[in-house]
N, CA, C and O atoms as a GROMACS GRO file, in nm:
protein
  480
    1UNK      N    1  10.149  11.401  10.540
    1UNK     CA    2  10.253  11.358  10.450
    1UNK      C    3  10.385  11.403  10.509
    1UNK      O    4  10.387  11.516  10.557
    2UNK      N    5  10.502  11.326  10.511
    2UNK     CA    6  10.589  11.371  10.564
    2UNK      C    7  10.747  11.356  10.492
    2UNK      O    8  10.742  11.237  10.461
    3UNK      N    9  10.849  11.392  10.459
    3UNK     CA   10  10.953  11.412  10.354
    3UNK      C   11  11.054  11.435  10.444
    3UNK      O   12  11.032  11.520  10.530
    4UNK      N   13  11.178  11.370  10.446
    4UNK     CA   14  11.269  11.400  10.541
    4UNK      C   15  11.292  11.529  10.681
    4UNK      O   16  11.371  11.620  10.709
    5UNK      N   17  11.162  11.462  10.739
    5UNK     CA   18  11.140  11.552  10.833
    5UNK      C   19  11.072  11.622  10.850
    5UNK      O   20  11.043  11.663  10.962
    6UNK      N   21  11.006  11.676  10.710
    6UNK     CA   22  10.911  11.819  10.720
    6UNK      C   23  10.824  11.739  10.660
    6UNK      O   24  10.838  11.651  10.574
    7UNK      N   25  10.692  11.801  10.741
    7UNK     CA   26  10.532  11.692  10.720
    7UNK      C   27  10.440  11.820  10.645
    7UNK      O   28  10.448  11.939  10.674
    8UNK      N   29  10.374  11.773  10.566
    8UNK     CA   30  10.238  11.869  10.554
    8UNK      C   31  10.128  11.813  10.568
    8UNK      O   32  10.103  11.696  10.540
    9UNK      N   33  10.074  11.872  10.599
    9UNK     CA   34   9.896  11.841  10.660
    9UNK      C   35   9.780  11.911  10.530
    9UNK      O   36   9.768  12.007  10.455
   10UNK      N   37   9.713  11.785  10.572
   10UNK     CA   38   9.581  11.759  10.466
   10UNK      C   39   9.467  11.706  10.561
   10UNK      O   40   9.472  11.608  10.635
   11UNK      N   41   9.340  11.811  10.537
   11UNK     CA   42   9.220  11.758  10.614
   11UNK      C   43   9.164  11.685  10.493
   11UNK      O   44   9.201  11.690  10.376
   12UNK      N   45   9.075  11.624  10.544
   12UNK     CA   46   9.010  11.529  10.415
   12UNK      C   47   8.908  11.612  10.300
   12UNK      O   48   8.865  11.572  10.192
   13UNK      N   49   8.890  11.728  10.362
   13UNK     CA   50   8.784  11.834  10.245
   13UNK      C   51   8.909  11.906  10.165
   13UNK      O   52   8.866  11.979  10.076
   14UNK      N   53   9.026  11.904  10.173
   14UNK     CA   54   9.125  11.928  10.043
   14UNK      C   55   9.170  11.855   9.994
   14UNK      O   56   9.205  11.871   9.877
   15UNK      N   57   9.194  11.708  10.078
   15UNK     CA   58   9.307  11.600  10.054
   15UNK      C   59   9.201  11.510   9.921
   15UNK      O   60   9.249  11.442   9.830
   16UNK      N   61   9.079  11.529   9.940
   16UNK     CA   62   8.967  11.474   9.850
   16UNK      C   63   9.020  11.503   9.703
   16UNK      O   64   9.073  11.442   9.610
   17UNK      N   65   8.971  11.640   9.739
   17UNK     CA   66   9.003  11.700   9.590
   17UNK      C   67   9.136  11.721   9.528
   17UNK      O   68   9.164  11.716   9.408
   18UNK      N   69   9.204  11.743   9.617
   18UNK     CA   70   9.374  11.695   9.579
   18UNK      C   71   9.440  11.622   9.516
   18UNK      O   72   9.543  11.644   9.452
   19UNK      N   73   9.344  11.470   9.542
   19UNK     CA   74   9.340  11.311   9.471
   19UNK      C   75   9.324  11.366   9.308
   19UNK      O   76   9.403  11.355   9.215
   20UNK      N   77   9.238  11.405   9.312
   20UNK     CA   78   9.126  11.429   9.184
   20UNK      C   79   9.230  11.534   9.090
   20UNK      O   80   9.217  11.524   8.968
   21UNK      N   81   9.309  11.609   9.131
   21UNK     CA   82   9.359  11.679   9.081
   21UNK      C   83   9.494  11.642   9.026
   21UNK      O   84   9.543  11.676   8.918
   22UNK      N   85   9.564  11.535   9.156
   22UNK     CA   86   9.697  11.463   9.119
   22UNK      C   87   9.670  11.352   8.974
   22UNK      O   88   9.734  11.338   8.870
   23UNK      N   89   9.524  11.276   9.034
   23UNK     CA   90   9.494  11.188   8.916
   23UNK      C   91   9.485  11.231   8.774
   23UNK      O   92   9.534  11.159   8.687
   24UNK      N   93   9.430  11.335   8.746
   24UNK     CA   94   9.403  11.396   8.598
   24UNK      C   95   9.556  11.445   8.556
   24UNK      O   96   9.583  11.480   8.442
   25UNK      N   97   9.651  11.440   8.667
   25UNK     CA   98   9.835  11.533   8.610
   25UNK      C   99   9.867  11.414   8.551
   25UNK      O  100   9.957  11.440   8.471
   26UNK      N  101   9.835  11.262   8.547
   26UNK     CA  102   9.852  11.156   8.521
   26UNK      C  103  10.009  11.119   8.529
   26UNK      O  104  10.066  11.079   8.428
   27UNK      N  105  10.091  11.135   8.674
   27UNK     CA  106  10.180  11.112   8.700
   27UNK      C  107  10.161  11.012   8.769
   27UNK      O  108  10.224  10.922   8.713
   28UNK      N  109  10.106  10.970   8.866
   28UNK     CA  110  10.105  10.860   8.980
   28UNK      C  111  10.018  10.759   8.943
   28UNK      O  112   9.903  10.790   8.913
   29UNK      N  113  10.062  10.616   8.938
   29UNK     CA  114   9.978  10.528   8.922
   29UNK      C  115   9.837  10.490   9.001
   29UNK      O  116   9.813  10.522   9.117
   30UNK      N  117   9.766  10.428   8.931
   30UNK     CA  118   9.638  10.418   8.978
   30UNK      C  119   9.619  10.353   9.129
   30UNK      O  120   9.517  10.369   9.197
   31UNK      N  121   9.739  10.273   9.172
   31UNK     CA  122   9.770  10.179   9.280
   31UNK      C  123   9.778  10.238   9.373
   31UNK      O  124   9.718  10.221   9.479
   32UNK      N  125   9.871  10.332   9.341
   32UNK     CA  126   9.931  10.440   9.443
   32UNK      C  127   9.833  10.598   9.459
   32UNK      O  128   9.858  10.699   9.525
   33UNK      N  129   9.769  10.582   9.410
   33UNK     CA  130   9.638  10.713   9.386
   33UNK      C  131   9.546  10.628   9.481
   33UNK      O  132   9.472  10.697   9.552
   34UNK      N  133   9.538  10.490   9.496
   34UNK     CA  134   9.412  10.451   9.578
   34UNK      C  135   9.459  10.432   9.718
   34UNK      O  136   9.392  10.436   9.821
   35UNK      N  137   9.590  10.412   9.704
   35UNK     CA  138   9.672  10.377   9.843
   35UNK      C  139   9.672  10.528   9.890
   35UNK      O  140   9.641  10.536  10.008
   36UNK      N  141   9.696  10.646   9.832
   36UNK     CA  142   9.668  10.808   9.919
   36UNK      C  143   9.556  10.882   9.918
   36UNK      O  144   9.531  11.000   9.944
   37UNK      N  145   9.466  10.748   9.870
   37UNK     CA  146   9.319  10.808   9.902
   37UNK      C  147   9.288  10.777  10.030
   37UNK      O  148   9.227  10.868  10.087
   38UNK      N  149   9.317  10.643  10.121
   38UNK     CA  150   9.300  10.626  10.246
   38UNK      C  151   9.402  10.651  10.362
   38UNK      O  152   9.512  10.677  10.312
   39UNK      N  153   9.407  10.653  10.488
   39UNK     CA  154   9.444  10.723  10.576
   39UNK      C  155   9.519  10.607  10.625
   39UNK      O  156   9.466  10.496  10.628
   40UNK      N  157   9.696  10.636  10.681
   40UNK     CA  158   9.774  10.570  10.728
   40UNK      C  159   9.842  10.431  10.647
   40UNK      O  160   9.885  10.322  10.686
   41UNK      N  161   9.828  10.490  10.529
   41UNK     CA  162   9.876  10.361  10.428
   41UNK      C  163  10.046  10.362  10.429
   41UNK      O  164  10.097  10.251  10.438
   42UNK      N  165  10.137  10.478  10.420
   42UNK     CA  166  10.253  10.467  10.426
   42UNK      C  167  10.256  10.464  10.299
   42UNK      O  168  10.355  10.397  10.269
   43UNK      N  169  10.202  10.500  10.206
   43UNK     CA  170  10.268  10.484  10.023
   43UNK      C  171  10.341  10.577  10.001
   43UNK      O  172  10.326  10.682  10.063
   44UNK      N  173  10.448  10.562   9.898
   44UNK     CA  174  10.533  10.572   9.869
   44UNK      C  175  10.559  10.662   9.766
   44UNK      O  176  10.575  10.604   9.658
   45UNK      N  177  10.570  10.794   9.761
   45UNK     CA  178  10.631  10.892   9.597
   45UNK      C  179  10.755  10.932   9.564
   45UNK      O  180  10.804  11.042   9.589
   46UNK      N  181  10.814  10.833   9.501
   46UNK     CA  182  10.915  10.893   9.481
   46UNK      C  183  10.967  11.005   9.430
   46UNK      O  184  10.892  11.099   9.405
   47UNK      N  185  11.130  11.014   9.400
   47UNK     CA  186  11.151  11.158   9.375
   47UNK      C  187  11.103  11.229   9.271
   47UNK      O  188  11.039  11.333   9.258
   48UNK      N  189  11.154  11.139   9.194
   48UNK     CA  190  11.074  11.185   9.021
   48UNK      C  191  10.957  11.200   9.027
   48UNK      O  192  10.900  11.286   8.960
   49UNK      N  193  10.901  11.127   9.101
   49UNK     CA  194  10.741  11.164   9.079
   49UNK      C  195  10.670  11.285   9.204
   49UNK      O  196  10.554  11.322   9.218
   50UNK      N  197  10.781  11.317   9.272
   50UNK     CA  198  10.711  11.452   9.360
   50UNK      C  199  10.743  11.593   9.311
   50UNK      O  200  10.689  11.703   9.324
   51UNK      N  201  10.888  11.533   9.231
   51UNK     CA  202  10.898  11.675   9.142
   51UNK      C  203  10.842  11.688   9.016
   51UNK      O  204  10.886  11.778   8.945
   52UNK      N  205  10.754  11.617   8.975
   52UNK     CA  206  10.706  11.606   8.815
   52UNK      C  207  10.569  11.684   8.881
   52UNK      O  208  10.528  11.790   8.833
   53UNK      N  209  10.497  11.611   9.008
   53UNK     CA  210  10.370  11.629   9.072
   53UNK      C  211  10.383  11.842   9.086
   53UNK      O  212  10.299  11.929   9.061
   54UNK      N  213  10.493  11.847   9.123
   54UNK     CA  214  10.486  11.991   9.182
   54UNK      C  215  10.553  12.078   9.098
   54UNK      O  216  10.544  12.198   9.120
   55UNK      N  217  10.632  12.028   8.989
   55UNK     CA  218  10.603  12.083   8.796
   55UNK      C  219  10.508  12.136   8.762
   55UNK      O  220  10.484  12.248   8.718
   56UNK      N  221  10.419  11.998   8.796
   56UNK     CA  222  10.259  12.017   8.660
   56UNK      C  223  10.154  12.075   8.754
   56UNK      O  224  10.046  12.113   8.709
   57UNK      N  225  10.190  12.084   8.907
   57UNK     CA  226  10.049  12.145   8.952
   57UNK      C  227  10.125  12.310   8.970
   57UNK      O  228  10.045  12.395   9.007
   58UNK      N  229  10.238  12.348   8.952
   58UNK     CA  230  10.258  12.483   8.962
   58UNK      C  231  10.241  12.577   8.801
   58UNK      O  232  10.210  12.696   8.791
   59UNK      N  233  10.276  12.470   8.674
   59UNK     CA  234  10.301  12.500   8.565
   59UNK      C  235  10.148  12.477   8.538
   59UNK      O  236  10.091  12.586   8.527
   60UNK      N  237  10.068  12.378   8.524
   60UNK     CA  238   9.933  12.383   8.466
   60UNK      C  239   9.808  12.378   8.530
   60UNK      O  240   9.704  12.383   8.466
   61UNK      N  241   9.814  12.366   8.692
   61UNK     CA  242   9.690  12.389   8.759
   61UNK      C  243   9.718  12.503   8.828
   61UNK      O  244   9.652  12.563   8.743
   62UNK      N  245   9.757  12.600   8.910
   62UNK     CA  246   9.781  12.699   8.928
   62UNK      C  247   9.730  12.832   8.873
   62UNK      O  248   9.652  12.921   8.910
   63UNK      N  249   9.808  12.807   8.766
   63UNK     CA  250   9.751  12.944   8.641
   63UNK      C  251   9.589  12.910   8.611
   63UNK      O  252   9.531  13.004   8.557
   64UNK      N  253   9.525  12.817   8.633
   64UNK     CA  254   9.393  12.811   8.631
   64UNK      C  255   9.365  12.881   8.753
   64UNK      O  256   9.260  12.945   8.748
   65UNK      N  257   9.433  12.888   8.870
   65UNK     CA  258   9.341  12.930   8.999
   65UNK      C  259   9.411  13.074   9.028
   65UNK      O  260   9.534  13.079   9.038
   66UNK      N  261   9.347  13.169   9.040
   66UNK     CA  262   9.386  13.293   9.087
   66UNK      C  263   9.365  13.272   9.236
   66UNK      O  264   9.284  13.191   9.282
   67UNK      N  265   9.465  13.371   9.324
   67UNK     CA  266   9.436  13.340   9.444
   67UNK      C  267   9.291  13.337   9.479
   67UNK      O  268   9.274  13.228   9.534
   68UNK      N  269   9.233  13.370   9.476
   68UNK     CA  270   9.102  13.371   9.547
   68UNK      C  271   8.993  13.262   9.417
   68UNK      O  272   8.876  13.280   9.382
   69UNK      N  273   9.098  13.146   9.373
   69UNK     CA  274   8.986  13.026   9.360
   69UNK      C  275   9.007  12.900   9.403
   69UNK      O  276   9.103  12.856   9.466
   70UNK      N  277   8.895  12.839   9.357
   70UNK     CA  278   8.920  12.634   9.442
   70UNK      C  279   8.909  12.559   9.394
   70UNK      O  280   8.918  12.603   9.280
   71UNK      N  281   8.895  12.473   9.386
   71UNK     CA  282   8.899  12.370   9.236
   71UNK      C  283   8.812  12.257   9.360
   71UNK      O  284   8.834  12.235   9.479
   72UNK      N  285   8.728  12.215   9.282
   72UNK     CA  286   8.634  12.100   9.344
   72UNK      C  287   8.684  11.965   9.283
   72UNK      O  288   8.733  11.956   9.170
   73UNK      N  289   8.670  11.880   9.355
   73UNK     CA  290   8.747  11.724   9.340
   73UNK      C  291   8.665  11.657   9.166
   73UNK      O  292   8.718  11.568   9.100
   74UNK      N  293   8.567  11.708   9.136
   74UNK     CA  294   8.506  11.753   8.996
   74UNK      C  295   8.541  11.798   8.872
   74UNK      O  296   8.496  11.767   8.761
   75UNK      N  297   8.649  11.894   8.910
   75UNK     CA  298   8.705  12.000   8.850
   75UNK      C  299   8.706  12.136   8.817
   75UNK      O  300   8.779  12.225   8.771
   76UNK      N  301   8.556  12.105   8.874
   76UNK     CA  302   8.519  12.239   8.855
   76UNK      C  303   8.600  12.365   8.942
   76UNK      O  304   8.633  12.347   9.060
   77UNK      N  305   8.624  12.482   8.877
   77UNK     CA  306   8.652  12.617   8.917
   77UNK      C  307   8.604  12.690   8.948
   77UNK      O  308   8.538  12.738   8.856
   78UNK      N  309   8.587  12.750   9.056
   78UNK     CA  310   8.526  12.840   9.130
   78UNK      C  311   8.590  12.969   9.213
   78UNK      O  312   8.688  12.963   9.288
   79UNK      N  313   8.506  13.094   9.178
   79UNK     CA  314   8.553  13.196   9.304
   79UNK      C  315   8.525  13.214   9.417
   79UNK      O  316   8.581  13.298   9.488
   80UNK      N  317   8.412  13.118   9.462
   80UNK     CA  318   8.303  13.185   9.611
   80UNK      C  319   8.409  13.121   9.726
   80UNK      O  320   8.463  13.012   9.742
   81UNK      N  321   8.409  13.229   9.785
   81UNK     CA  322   8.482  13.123   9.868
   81UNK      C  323   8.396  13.026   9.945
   81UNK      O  324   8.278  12.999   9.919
   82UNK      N  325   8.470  12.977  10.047
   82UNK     CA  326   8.431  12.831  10.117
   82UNK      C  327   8.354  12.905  10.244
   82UNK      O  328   8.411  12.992  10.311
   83UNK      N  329   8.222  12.865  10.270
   83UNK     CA  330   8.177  12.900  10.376
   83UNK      C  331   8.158  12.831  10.483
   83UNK      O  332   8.101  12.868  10.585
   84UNK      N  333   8.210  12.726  10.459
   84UNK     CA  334   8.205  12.565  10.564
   84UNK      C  335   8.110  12.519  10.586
   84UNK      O  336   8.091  12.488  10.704
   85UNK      N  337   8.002  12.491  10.487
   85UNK     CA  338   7.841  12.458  10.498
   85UNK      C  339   7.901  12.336  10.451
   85UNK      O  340   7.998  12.316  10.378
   86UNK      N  341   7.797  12.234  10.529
   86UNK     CA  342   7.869  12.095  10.504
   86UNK      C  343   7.664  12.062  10.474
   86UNK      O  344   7.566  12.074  10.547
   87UNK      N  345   7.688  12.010  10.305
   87UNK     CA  346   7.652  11.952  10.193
   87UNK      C  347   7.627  11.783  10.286
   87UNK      O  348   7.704  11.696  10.326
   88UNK      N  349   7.474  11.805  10.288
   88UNK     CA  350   7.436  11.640  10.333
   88UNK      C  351   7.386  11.573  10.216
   88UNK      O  352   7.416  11.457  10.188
   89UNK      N  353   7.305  11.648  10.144
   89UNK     CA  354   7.220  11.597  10.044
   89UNK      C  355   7.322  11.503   9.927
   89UNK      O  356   7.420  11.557   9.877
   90UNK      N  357   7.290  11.383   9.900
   90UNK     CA  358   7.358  11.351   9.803
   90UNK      C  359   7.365  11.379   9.662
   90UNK      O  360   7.409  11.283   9.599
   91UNK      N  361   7.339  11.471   9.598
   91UNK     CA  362   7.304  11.567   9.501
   91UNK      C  363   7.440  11.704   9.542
   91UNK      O  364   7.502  11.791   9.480
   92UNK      N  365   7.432  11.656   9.669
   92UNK     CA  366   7.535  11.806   9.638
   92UNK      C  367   7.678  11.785   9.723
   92UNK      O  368   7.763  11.874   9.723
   93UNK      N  369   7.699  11.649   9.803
   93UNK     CA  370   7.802  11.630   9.865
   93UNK      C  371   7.925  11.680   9.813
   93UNK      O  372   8.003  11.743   9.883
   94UNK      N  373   7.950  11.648   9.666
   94UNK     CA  374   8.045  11.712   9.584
   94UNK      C  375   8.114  11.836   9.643
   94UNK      O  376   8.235  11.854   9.660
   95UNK      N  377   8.019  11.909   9.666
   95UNK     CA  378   8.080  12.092   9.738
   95UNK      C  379   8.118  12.040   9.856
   95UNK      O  380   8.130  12.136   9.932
   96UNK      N  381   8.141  11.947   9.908
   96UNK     CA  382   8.228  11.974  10.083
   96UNK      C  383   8.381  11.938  10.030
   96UNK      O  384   8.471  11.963  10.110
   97UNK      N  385   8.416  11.886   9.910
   97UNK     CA  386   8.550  11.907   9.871
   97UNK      C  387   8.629  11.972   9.780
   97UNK      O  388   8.642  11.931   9.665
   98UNK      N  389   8.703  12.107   9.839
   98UNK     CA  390   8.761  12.200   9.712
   98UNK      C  391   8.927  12.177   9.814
   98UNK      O  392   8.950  12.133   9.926
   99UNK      N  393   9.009  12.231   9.708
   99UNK     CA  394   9.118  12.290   9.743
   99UNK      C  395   9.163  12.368   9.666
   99UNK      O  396   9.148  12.349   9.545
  100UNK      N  397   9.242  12.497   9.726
  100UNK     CA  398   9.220  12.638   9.725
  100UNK      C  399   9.417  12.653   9.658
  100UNK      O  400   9.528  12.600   9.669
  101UNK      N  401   9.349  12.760   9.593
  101UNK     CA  402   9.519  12.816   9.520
  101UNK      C  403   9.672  12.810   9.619
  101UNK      O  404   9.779  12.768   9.574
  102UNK      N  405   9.654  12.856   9.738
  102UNK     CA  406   9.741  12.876   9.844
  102UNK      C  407   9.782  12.759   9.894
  102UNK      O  408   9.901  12.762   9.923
  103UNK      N  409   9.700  12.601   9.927
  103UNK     CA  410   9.720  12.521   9.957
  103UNK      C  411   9.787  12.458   9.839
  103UNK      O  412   9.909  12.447   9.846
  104UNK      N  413   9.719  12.408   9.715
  104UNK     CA  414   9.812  12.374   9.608
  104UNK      C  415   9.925  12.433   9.597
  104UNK      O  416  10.014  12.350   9.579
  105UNK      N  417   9.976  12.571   9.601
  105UNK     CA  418  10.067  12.668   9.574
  105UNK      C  419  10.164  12.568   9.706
  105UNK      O  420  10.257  12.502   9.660
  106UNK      N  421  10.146  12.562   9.819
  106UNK     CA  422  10.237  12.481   9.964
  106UNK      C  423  10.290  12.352   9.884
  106UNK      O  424  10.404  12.323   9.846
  107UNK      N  425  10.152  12.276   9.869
  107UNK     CA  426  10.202  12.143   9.834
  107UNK      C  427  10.301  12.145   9.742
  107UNK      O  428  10.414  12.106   9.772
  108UNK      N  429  10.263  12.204   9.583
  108UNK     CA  430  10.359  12.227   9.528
  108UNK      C  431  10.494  12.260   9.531
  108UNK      O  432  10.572  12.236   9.438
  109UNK      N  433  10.533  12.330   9.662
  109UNK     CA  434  10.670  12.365   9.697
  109UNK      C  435  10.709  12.264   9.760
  109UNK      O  436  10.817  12.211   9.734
  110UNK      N  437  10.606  12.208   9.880
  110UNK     CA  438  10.657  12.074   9.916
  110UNK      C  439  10.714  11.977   9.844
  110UNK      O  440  10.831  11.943   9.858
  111UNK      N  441  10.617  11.916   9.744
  111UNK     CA  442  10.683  11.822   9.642
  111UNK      C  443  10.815  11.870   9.574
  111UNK      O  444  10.900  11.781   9.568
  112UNK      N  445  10.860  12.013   9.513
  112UNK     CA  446  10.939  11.988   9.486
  112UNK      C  447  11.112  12.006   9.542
  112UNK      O  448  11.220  11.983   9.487
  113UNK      N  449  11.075  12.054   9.671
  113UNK     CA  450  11.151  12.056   9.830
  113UNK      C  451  11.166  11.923   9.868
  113UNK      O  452  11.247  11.889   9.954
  114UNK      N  453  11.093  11.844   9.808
  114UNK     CA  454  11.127  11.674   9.874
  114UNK      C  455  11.209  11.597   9.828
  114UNK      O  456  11.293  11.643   9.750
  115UNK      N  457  11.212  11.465   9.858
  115UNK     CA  458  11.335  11.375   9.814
  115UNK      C  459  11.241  11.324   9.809
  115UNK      O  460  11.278  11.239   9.889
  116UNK      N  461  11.148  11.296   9.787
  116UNK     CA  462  11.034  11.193   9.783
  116UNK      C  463  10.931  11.197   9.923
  116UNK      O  464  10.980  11.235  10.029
  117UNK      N  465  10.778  11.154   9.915
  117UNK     CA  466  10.750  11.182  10.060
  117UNK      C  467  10.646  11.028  10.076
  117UNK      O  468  10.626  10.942   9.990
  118UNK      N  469  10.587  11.037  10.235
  118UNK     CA  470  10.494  10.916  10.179
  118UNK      C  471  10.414  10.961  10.259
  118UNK      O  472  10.448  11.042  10.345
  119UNK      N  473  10.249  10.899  10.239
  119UNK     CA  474  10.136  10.937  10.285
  119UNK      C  475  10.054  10.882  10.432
  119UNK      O  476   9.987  10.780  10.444
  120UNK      N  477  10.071  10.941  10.489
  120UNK     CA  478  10.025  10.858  10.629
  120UNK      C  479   9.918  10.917  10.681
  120UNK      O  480   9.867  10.872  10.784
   0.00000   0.00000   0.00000
């Protein structure tokens, strides 16, 4: 993702659950939630909506995660940390996507450090 100049980086085992997390803040339309689910789309957030995004994930998802938790693209909350066991079984694929207090805590400053950013 990149914002007048300054980019942040997303592997796809946070950027997953990231989706999941932006979708439930119910700021970004559904169009634009499917357009930054895939890779090199160029979509578009504007300003209002990167500072509303990094409002509601510092003001109401945050205080759910103490540093040392992760939030699964599910919702679920968790303390263990991540051991990088990569989940084949389809019963449990779910666990190869969390993102972690510290990374939300970035993005969040990102979004609201931006003028708007877009997703590539």
């Amino acid at each position: 993702m990149s914002s007048e100049n300054f980019e942040f980086f997303a592997n796809v085992w946070n950027w997953k659950a990231a989706i999941e997390v932006i979708k439930h803040l119910d700021i970004i339309s559904e169009g634009k939630l499917r357009q930054m689910s895939y890779n090199a789309t160029g979509v578009k957030i504007e300003i209002d909506e990167a500072h509303l995004l990094g409002e509601k994930i510092r003001d109401e998802v945050l205080p759910k995660l103490a540093p040392d938790k992760r939030i699964y693209a599910d919702g679920t909350i968790t303390n263990a940390p991540d051991d990088m066991t990569l989940f084949k079984d389809d019963d449990e694929q779910w666990k190869n996507y969390s993102v972690g207090y510290d990374w939300l805590k970035e993005f969040s400053d990102f979004c609201l450090r931006s003028k708007g950013f877009q997703v590539f």
